[in-house]
PAROGU-550538 format. One record per residue (C-alpha): y, z, x; residue number from 1. Coordinates in nm, 4 decimals. Example, Ala and Ser with C-alpha at 12.3 -4.5 7.8 and 13.67 -1.06 7.14 Angstrom:
BEGIN
@north = -0.4500 | up = 0.7800 | east = 1.2300 | num = 1 $
@north = -0.1060 | up = 0.7140 | east = 1.3670 | num = 2 $
# end
This chain:
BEGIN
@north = -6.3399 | up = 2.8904 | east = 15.8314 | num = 1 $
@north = -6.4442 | up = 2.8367 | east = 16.2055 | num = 2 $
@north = -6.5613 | up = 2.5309 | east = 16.3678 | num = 3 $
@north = -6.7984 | up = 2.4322 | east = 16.6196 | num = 4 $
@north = -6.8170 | up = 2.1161 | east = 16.7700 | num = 5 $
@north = -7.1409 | up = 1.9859 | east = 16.9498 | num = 6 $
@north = -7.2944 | up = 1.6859 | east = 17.0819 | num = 7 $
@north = -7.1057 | up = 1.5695 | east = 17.3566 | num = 8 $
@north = -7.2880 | up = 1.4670 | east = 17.6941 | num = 9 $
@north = -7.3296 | up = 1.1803 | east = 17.9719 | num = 10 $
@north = -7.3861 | up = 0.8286 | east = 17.7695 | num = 11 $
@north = -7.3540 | up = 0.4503 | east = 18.0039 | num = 12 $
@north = -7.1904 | up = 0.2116 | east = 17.8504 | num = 13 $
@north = -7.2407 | up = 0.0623 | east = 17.4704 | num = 14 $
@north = -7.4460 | up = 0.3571 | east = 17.4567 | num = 15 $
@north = -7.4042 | up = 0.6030 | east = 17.1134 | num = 16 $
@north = -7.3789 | up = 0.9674 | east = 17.0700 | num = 17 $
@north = -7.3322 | up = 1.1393 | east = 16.7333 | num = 18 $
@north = -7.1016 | up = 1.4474 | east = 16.7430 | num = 19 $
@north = -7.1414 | up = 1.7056 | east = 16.4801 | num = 20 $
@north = -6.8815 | up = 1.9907 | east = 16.3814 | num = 21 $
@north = -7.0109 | up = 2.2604 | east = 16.1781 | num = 22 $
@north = -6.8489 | up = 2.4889 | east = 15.9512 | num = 23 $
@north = -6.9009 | up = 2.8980 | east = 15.9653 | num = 24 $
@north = -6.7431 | up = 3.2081 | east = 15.7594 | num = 25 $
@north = -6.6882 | up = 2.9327 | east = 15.4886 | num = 26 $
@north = -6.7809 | up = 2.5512 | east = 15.3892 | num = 27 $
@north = -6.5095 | up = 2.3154 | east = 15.4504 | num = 28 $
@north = -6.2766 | up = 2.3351 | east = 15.1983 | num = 29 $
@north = -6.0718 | up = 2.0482 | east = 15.0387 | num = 30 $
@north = -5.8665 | up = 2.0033 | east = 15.3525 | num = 31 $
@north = -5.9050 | up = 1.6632 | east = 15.5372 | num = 32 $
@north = -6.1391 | up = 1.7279 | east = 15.8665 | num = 33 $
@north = -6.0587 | up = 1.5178 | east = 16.1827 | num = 34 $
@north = -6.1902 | up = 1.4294 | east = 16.5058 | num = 35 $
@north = -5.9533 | up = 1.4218 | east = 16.7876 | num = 36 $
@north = -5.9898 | up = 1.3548 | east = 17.1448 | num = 37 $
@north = -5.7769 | up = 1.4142 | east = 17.5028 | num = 38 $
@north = -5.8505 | up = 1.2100 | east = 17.8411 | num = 39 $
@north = -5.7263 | up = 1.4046 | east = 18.1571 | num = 40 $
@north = -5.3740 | up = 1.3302 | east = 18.1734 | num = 41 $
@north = -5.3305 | up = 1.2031 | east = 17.8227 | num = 42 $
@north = -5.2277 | up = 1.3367 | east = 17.5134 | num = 43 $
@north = -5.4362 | up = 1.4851 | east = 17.2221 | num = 44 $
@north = -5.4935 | up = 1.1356 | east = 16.9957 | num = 45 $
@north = -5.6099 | up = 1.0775 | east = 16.6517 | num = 46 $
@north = -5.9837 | up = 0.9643 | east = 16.6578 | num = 47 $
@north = -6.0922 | up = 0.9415 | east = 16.2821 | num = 48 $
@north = -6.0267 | up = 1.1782 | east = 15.9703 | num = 49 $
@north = -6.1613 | up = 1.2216 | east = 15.6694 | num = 50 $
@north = -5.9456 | up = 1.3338 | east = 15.3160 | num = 51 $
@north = -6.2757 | up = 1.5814 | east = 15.1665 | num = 52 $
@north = -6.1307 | up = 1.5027 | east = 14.8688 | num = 53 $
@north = -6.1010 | up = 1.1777 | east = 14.8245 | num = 54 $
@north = -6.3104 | up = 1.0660 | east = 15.0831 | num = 55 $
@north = -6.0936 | up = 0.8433 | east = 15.2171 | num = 56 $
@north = -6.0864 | up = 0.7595 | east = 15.6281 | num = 57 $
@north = -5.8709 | up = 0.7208 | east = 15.8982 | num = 58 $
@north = -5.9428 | up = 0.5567 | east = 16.2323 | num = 59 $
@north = -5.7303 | up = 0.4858 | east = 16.5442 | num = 60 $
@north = -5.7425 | up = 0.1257 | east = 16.6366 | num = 61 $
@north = -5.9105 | up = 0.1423 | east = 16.8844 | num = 62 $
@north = -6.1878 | up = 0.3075 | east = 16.7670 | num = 63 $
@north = -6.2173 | up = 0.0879 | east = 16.3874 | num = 64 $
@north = -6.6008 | up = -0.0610 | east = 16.3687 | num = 65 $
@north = -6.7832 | up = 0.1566 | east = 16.6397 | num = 66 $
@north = -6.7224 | up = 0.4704 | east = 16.5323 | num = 67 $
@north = -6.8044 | up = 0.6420 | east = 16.1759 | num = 68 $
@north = -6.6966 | up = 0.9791 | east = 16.0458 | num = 69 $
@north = -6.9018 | up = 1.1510 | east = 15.7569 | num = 70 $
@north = -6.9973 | up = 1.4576 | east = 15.5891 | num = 71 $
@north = -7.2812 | up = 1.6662 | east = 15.4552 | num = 72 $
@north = -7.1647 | up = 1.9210 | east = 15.2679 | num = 73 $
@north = -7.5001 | up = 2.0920 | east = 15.2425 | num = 74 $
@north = -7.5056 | up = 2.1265 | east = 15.5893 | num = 75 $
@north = -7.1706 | up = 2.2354 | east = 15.6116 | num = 76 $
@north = -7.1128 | up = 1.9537 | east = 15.8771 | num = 77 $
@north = -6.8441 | up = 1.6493 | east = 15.9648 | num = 78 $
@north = -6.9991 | up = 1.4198 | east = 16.1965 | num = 79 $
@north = -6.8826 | up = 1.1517 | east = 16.4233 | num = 80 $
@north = -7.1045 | up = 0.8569 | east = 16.5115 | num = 81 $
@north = -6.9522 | up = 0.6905 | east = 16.8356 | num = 82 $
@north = -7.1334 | up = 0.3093 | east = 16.9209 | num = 83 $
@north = -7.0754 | up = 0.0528 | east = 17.1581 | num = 84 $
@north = -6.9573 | up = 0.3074 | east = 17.3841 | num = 85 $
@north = -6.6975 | up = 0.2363 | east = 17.6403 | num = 86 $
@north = -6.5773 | up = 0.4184 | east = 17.9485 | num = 87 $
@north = -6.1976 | up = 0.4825 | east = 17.8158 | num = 88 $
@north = -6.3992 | up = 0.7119 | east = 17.5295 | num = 89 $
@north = -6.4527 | up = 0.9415 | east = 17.8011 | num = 90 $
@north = -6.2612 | up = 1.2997 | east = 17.6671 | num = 91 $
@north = -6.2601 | up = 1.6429 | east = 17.5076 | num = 92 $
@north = -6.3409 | up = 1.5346 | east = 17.1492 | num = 93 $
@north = -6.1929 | up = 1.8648 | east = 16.9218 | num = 94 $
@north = -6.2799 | up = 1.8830 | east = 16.5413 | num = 95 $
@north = -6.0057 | up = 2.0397 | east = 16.2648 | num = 96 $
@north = -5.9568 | up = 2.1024 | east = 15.9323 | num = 97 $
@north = -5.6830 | up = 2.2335 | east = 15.7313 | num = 98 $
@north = -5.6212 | up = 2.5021 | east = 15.4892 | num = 99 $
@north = -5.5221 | up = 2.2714 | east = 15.1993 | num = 100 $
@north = -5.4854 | up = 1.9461 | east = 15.0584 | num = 101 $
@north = -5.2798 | up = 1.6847 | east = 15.2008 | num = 102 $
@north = -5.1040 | up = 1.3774 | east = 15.1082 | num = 103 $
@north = -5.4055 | up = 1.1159 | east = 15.2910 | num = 104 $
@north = -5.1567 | up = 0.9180 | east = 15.4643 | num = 105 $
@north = -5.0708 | up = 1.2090 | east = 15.6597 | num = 106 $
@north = -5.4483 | up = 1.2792 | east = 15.7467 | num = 107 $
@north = -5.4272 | up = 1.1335 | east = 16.0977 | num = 108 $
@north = -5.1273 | up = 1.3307 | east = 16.2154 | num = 109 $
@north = -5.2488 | up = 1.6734 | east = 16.4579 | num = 110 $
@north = -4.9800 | up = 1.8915 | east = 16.3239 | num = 111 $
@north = -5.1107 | up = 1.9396 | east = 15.9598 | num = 112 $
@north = -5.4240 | up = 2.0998 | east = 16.1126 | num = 113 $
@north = -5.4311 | up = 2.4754 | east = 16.1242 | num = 114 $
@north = -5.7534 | up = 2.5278 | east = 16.2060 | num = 115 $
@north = -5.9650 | up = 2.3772 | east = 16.5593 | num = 116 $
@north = -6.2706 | up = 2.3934 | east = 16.6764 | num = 117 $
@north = -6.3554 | up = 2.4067 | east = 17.0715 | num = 118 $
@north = -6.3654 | up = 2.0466 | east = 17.2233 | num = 119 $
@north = -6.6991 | up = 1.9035 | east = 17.3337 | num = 120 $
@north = -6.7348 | up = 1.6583 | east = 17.6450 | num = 121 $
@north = -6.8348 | up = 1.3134 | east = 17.5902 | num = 122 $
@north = -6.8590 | up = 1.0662 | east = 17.9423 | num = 123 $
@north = -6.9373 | up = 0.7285 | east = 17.9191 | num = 124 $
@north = -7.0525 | up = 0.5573 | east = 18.2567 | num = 125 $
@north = -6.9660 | up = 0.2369 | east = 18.3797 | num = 126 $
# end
């Protein structure tokens, strides 16, 4: 499978944007599929996962209530919807997946993903 992220642009504040990362070669298979993100200077953090097989979520702190991950599987698609935008959103936002189940509580953590999609750029004005 190969993955495209999209969506990304220039939002101001508690603005939204909904970020999409679609599937090719393949549909997702019944590996969890996560959003990440990386600030200049930071490291690559969690931003929300979902377990395709259970459904179950993950979401960093500090993005819990304004952001929502979800799928379409007829569309072959994971999406992120990002509210109540703030200014320390601002990064590369990557999708992955991973060949495989995994144990959900490990959902969040970048190294069980094998396969990544190219980052999109999301900036959120002051």
């Amino acid at each position: 499978v190969q993955l495209q992220a999209s969506g990304g642009g220039l939002v101001q504040a508690r603005g939204s944007l909904r970020l999409s990362c679609a599937a090719s070669g393949r549909t997702f298979g019944s590996g969890p599929v996560a959003w990440f993100r990386q600030a200049p200077g930071k490291e690559r953090e969690v931003v929300a996962a979902i377990d395709m097989w259970t459904r179950n979520t993950y979401y960093a702190d500090s993005v819990k209530v304004r952001f929502t991950i979800s799928r379409d599987n007829a569309k072959k698609t994971v999406y992120l919807e990002m509210n109540s935008l703030k200014p320390e959103d601002t990064a590369v936002y990557y999708c992955a997946t991973r060949n495989g189940r995994i144990n959900t509580s490990y959902i969040h953590r970048p190294e069980v993903y094998d396969v990544w999609g190219q980052g999109t750029l999301v900036t959120v004005s002051s």
